[in-house]
LUMDRENVO-187817 format. One line per field, with one value per atom (N, C-alpha, C, CB): x, y, z; residue in three letters; residue number from 1; atom name. Coordinates in nm, 3 decimals. Atoms other than C-alpha are relative to their C-alpha. Last residue first. Glycine has a CB too. Example, Ala and Ser with C-alpha at 12.3 -4.5 7.8 and 13.67 -1.06 7.14 Angstrom:
X <- (-0.082,1.367,-0.077,0.041,0.089,1.230,0.090,-0.099)
Y <- (-0.119,-0.106,0.109,0.046,-0.119,-0.450,0.120,0.003)
Z <- (-0.006,0.714,0.073,-0.142,0.000,0.780,0.000,0.125)
resn <- (SER,SER,SER,SER,ALA,ALA,ALA,ALA)
resi <- (2,2,2,2,1,1,1,1)
name <- (N,CA,C,CB,N,CA,C,CB)
This chain:
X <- (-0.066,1.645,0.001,0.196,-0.150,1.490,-0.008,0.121,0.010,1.111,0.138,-0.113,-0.107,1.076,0.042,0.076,-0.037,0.731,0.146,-0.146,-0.088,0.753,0.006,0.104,-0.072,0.435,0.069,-0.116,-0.095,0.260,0.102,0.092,-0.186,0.171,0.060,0.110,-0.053,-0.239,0.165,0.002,-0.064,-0.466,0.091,0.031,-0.045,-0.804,0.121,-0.163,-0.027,-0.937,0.079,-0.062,-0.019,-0.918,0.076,0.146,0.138,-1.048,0.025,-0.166,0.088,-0.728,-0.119,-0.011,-0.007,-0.574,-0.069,0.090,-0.013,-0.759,0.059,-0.152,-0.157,-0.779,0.053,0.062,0.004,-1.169,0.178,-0.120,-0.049,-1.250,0.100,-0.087,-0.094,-1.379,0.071,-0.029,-0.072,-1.615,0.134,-0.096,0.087,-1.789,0.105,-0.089,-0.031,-1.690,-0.061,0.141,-0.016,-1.867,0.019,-0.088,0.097,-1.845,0.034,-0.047,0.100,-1.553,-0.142,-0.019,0.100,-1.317,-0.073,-0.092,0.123,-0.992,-0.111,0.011,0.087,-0.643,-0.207,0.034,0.164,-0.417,-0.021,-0.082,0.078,-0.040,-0.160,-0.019,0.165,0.230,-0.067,-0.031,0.088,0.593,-0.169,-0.041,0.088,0.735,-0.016,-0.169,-0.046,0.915,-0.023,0.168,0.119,0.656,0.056,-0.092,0.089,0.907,-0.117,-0.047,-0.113,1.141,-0.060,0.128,-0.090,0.835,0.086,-0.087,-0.122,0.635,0.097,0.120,-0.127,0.429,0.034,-0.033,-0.039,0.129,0.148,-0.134,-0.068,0.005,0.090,0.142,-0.096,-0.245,0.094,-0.083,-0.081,-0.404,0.062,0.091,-0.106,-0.651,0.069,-0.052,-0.005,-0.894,0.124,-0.016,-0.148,-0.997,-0.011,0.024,-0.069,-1.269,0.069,0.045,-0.113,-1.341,0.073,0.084,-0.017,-1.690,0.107,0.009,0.095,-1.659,0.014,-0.140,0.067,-1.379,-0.079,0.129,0.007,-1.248,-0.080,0.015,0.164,-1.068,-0.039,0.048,0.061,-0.795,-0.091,-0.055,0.141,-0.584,-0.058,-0.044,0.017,-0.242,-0.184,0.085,-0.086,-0.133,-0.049,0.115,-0.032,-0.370,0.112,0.014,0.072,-0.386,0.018,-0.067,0.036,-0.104,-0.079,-0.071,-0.154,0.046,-0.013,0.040,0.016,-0.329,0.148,0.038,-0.054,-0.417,0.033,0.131,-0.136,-0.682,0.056,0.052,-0.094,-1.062,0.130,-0.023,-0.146,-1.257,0.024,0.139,-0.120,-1.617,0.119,-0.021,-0.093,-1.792,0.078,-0.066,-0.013,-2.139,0.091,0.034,0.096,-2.111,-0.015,-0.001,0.090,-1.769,-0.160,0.023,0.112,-1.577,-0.086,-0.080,0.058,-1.217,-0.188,0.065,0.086,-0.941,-0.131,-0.082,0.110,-0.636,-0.124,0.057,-0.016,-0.304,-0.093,0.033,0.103,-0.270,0.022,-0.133,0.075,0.013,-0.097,0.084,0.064,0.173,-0.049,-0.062,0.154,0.369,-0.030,-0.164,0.126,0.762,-0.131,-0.005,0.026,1.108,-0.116,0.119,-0.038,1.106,0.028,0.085,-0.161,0.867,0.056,0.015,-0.117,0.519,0.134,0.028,-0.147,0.228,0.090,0.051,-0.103,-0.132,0.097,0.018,-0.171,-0.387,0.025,0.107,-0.115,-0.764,0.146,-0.013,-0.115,-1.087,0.091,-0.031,-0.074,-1.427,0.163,-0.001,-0.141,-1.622,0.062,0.086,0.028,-2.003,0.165,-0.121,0.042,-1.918,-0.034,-0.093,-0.061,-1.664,-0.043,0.179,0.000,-1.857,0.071,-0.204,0.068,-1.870,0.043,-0.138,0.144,-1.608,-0.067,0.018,0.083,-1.269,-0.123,0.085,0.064,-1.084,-0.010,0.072,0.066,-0.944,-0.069,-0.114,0.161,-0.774,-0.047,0.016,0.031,-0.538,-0.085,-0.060,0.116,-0.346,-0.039,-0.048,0.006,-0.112,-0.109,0.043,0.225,-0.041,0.055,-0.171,-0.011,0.305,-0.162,0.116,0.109,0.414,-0.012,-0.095,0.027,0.708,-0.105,0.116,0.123,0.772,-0.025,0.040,0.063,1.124,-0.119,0.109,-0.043,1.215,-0.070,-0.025,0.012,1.074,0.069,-0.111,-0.161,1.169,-0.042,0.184,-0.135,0.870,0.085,-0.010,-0.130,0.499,0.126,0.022,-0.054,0.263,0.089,-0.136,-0.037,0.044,0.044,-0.078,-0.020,-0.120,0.109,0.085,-0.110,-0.326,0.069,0.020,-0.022,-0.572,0.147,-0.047,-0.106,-0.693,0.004,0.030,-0.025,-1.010,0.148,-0.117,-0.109,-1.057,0.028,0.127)
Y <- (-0.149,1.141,0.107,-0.020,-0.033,0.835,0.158,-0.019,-0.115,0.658,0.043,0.036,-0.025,0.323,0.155,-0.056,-0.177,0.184,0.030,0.087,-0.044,-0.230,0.198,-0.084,-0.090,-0.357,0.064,0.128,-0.112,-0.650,0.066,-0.063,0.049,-1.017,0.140,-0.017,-0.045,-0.878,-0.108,0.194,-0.054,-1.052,0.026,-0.032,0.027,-1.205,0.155,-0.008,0.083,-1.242,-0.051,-0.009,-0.007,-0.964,-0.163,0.167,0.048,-1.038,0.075,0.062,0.089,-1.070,-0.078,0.022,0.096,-0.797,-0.128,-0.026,0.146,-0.630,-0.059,-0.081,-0.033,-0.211,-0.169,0.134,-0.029,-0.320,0.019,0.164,0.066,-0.507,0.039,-0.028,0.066,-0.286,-0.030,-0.100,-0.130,-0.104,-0.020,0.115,-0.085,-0.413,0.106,-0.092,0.027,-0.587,0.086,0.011,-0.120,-0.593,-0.024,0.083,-0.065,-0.896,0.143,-0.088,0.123,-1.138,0.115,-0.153,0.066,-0.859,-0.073,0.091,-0.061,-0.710,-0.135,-0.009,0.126,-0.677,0.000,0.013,-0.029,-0.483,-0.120,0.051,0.122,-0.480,0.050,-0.115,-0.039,-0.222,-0.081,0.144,0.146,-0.358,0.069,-0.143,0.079,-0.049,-0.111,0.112,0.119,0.277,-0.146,0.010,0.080,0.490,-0.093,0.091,0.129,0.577,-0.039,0.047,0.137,0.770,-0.093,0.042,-0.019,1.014,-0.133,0.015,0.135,1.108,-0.007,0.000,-0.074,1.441,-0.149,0.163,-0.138,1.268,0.006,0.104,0.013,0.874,0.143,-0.214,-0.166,0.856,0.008,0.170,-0.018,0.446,0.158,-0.117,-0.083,0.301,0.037,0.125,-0.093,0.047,0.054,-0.057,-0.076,-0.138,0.080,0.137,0.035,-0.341,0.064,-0.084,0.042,-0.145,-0.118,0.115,0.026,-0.042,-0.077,0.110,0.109,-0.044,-0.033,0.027,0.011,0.233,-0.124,-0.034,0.061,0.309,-0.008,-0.068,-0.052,0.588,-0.176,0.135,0.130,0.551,0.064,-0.115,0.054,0.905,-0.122,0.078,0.049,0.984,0.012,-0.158,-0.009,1.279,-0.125,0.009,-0.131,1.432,-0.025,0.139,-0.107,1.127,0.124,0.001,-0.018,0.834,0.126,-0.112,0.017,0.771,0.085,-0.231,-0.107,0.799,0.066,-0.055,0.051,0.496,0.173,-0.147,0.005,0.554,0.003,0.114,-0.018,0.539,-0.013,-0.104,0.067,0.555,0.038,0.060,-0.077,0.575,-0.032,0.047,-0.075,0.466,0.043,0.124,-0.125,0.361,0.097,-0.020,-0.019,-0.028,0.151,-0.067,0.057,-0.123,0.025,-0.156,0.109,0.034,0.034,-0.002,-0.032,0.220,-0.101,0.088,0.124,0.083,0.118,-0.184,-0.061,0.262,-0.060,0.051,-0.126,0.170,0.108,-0.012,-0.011,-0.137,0.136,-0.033,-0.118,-0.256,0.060,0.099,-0.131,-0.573,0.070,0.005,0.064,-0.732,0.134,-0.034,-0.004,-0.634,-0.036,0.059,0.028,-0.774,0.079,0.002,0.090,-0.627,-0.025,-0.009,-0.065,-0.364,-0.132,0.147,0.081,-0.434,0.070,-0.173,-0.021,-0.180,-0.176,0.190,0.054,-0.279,0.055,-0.160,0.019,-0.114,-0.030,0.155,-0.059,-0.198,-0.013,-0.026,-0.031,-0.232,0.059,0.086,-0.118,-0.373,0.010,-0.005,0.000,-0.569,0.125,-0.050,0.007,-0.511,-0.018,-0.158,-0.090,-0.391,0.043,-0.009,0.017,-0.675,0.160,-0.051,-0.198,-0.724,-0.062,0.123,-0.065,-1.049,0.109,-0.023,-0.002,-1.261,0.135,0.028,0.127,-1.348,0.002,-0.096,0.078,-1.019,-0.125,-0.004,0.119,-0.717,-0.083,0.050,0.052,-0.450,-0.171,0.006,0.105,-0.268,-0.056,0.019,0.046,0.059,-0.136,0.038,0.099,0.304,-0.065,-0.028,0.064,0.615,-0.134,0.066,0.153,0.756,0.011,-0.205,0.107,1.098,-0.095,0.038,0.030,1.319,-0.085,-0.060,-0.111,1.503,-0.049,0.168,-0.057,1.244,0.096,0.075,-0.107,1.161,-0.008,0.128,-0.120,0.828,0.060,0.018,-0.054,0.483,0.149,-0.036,-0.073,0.264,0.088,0.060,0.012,0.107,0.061,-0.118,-0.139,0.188,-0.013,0.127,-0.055,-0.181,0.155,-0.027,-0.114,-0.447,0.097,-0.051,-0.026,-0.759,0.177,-0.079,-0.119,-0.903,0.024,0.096,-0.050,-1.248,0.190,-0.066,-0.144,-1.423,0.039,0.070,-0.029,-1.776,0.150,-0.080)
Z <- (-0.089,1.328,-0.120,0.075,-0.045,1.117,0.052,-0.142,-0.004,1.082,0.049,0.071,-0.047,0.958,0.038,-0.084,-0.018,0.918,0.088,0.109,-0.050,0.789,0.001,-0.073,0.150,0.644,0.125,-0.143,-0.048,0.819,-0.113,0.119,-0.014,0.712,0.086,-0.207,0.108,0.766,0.025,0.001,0.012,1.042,-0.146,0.091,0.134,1.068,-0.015,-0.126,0.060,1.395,-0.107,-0.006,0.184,1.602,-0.063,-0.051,0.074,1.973,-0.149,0.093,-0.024,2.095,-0.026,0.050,0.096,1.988,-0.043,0.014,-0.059,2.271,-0.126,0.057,0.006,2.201,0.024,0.148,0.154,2.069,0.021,-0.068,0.100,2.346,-0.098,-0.053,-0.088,2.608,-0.076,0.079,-0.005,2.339,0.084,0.067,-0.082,2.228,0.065,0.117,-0.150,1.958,0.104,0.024,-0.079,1.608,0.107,0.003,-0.058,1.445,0.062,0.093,0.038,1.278,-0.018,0.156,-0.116,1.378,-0.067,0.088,0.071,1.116,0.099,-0.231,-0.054,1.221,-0.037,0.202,0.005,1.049,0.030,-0.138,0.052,1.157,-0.064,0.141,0.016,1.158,-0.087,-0.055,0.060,1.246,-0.070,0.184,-0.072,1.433,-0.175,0.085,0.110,1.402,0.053,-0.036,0.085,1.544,-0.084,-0.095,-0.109,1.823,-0.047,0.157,-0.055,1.605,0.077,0.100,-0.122,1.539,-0.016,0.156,-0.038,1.207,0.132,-0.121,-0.065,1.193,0.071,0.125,0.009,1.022,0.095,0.061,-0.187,1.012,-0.075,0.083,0.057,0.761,0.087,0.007,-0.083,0.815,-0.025,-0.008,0.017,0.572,0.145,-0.079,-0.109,0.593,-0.027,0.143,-0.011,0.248,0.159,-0.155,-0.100,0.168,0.030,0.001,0.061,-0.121,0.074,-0.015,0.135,-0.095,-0.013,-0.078,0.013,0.282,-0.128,0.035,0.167,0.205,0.046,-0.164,0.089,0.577,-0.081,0.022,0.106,0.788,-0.037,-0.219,0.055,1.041,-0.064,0.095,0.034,1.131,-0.065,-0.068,0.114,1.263,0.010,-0.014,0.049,1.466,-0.100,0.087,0.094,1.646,-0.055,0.066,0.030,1.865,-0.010,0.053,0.134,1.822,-0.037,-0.039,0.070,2.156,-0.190,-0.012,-0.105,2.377,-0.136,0.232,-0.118,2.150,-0.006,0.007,0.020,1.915,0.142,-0.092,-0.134,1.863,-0.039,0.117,-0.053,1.570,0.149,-0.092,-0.051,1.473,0.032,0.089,0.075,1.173,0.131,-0.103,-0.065,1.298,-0.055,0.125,-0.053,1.341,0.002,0.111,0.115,1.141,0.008,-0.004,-0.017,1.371,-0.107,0.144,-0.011,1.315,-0.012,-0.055,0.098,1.508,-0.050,0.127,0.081,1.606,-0.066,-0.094,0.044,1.739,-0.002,-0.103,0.083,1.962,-0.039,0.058,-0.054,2.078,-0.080,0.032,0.062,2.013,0.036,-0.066,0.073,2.252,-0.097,0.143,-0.022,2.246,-0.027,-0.002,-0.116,2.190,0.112,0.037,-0.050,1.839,0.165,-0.071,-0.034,1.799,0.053,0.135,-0.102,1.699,-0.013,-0.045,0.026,1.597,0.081,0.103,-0.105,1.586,-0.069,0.033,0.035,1.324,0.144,-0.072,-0.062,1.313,-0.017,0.103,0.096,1.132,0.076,-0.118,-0.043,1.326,-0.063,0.166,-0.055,1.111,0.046,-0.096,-0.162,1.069,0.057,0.051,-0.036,0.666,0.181,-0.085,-0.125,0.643,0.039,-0.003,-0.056,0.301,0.126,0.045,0.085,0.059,0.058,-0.021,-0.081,0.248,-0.082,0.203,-0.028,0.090,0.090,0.058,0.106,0.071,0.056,-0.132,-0.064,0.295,-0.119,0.118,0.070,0.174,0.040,-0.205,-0.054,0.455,-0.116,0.135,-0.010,0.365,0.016,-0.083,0.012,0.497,-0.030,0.069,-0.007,0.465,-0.024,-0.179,0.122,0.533,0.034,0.054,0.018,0.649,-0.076,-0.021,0.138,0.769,0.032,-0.091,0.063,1.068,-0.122,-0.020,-0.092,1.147,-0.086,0.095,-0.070,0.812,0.133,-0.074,-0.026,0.630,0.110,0.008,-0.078,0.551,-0.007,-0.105,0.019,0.441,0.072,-0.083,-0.054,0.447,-0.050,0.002,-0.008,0.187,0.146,0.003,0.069,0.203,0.036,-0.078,-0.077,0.400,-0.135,0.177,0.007,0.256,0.000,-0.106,0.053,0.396,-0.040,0.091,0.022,0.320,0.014,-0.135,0.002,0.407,0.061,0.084,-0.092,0.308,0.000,-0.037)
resn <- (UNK,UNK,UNK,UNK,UNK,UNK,UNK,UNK,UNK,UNK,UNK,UNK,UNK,UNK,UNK,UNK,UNK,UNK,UNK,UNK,UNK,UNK,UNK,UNK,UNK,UNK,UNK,UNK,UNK,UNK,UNK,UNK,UNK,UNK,UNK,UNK,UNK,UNK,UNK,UNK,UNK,UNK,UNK,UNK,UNK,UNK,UNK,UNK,UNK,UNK,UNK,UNK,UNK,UNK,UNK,UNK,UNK,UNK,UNK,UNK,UNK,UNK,UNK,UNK,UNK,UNK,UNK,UNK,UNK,UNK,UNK,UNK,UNK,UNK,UNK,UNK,UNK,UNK,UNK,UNK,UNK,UNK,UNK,UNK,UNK,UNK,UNK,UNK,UNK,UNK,UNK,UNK,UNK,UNK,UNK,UNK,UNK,UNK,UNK,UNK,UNK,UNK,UNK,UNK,UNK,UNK,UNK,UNK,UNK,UNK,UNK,UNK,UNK,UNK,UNK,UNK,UNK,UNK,UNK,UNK,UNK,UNK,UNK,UNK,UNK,UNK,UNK,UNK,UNK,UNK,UNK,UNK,UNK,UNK,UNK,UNK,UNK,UNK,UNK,UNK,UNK,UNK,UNK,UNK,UNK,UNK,UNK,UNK,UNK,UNK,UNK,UNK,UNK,UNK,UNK,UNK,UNK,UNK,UNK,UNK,UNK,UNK,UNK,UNK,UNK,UNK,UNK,UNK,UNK,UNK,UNK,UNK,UNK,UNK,UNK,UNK,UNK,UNK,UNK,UNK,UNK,UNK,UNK,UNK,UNK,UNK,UNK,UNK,UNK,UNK,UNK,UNK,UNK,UNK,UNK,UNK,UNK,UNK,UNK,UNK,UNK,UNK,UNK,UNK,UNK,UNK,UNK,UNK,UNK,UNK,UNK,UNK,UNK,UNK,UNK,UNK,UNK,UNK,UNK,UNK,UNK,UNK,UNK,UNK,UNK,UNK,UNK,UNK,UNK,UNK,UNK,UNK,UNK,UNK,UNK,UNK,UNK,UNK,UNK,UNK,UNK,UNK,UNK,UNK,UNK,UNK,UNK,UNK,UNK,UNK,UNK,UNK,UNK,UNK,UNK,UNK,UNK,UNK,UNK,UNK,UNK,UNK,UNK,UNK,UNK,UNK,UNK,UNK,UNK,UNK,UNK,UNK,UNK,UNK,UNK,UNK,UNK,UNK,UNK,UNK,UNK,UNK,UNK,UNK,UNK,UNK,UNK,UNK,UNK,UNK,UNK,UNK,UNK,UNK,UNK,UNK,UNK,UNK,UNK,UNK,UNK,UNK,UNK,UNK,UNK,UNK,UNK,UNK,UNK,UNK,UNK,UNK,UNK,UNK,UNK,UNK,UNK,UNK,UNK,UNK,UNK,UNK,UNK,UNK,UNK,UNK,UNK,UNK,UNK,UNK,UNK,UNK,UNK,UNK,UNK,UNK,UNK,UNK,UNK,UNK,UNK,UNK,UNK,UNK,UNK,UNK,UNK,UNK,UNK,UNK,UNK,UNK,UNK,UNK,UNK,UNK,UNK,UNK,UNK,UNK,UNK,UNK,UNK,UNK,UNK,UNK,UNK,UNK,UNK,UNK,UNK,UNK,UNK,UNK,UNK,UNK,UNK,UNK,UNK,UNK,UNK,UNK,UNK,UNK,UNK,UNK,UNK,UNK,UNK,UNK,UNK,UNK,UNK,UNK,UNK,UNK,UNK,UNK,UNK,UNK,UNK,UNK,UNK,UNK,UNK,UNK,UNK,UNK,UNK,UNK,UNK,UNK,UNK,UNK,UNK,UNK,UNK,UNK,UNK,UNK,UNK,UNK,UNK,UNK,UNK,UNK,UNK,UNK,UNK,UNK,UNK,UNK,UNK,UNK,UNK,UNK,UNK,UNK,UNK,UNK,UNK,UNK,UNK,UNK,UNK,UNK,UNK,UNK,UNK,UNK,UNK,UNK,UNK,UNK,UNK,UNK,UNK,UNK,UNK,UNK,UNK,UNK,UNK,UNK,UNK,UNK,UNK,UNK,UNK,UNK,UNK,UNK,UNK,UNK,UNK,UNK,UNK,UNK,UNK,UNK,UNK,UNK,UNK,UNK,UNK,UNK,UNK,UNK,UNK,UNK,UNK,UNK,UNK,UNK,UNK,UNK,UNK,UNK,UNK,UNK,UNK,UNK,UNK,UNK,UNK,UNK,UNK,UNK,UNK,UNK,UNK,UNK)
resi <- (128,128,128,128,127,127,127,127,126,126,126,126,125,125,125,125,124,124,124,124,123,123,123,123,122,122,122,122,121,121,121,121,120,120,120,120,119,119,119,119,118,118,118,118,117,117,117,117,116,116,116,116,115,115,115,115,114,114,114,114,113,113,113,113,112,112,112,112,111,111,111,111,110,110,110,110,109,109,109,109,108,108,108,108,107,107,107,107,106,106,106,106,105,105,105,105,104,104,104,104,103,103,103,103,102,102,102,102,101,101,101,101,100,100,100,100,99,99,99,99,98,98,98,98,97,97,97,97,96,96,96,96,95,95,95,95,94,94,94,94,93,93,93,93,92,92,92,92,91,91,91,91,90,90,90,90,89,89,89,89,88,88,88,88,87,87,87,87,86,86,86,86,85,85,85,85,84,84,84,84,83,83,83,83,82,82,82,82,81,81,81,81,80,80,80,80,79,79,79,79,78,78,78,78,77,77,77,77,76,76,76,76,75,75,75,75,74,74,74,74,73,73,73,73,72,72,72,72,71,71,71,71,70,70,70,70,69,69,69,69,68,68,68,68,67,67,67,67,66,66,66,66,65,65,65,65,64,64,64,64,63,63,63,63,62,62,62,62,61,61,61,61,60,60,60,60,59,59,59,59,58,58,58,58,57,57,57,57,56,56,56,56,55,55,55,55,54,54,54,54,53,53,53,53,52,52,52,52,51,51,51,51,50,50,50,50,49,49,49,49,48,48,48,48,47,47,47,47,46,46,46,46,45,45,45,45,44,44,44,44,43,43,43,43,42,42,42,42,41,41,41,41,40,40,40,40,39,39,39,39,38,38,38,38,37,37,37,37,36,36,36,36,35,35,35,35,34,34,34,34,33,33,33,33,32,32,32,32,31,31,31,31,30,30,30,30,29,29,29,29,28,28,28,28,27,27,27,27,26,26,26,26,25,25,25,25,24,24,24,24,23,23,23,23,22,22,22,22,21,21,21,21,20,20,20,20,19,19,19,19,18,18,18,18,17,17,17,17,16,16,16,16,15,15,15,15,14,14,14,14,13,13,13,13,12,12,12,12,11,11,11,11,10,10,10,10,9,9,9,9,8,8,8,8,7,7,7,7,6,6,6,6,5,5,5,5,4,4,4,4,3,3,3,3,2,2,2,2,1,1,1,1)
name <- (N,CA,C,CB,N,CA,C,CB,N,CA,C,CB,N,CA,C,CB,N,CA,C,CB,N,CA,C,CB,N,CA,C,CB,N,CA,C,CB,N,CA,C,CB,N,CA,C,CB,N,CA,C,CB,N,CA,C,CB,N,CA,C,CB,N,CA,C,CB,N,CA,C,CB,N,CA,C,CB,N,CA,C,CB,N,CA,C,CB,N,CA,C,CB,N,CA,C,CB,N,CA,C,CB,N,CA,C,CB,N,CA,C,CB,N,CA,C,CB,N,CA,C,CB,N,CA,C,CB,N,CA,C,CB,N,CA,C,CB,N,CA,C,CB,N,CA,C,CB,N,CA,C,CB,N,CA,C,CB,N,CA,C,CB,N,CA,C,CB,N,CA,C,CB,N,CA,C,CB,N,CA,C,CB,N,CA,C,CB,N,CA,C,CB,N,CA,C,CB,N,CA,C,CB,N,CA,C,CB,N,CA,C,CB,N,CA,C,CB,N,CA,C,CB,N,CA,C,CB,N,CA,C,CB,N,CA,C,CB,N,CA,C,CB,N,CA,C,CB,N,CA,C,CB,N,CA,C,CB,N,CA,C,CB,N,CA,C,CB,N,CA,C,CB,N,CA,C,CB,N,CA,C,CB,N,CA,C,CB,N,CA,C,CB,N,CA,C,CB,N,CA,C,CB,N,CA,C,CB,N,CA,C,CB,N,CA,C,CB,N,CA,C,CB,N,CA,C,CB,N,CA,C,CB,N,CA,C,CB,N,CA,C,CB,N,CA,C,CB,N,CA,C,CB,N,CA,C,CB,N,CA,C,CB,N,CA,C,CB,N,CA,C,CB,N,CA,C,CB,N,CA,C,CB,N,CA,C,CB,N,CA,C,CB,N,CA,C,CB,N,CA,C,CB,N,CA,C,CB,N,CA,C,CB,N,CA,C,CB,N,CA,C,CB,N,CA,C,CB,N,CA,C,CB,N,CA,C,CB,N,CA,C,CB,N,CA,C,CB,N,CA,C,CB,N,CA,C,CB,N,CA,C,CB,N,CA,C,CB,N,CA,C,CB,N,CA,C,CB,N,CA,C,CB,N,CA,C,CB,N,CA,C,CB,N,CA,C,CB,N,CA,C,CB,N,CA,C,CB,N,CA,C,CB,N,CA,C,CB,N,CA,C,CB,N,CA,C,CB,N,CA,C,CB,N,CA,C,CB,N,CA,C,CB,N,CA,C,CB,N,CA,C,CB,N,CA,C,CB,N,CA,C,CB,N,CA,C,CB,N,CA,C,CB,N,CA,C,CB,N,CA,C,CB,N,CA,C,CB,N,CA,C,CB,N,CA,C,CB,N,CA,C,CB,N,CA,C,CB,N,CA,C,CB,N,CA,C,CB,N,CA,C,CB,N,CA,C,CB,N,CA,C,CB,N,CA,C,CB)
């Protein structure tokens, strides 16, 4: 049964930073898996953040997020990470990891949809 579980969540400043991380367990490797963050906000869908692919290494990000956070990941460790830099009042959010069966295809990848195996979520709080 594959479990992730999410981590470094919390209450930060405006311009401040968190990391976040994802480790993934119950399947040997999730080396072909694609590795992503969602945000929620109460009385909204999720939104996608950042995924980085399991085929290659590259990331993408939402329009909201670039030059300001960064995805990475540890294959070795399972693990996908999250850096999220110069903090804003409108990154305060839910933040999920979602993690792909397979490699998606480039359409896909901002699609919750096609992520299978999700985290509980770690609470980012960011103040004035």
């Amino acid at each position: 049964q594959v479990q992730l579980v999410e981590s470094g969540g919390g209450l930060v400043q405006a311009g401040g930073s968190l990391r976040l991380s994802c480790t993934a367990s119950g399947r040997t490797s999730f080396r072909v898996s694609d590795m992503a963050w969602f945000r929620q906000v109460p009385g909204k869908e999720r939104a996608f953040v950042a995924v980085v692919r399991g085929s290659g290494g590259s990331s993408v990000y939402a329009d909201s997020v670039k030059g300001r956070f960064t995805i990475s990941r540890d294959n070795a460790k399972n693990t996908v990470y999250l850096q999220m830099n110069s903090l804003e009042p409108e990154d305060t959010a839910v933040y999920y990891c979602g993690v792909s069966n397979n490699s998606l295809i480039l359409g896909r990848l901002g699609d919750g949809e096609n992520y299978v195996y999700w985290g509980q979520g770690t609470q980012v709080a960011v103040s004035t």
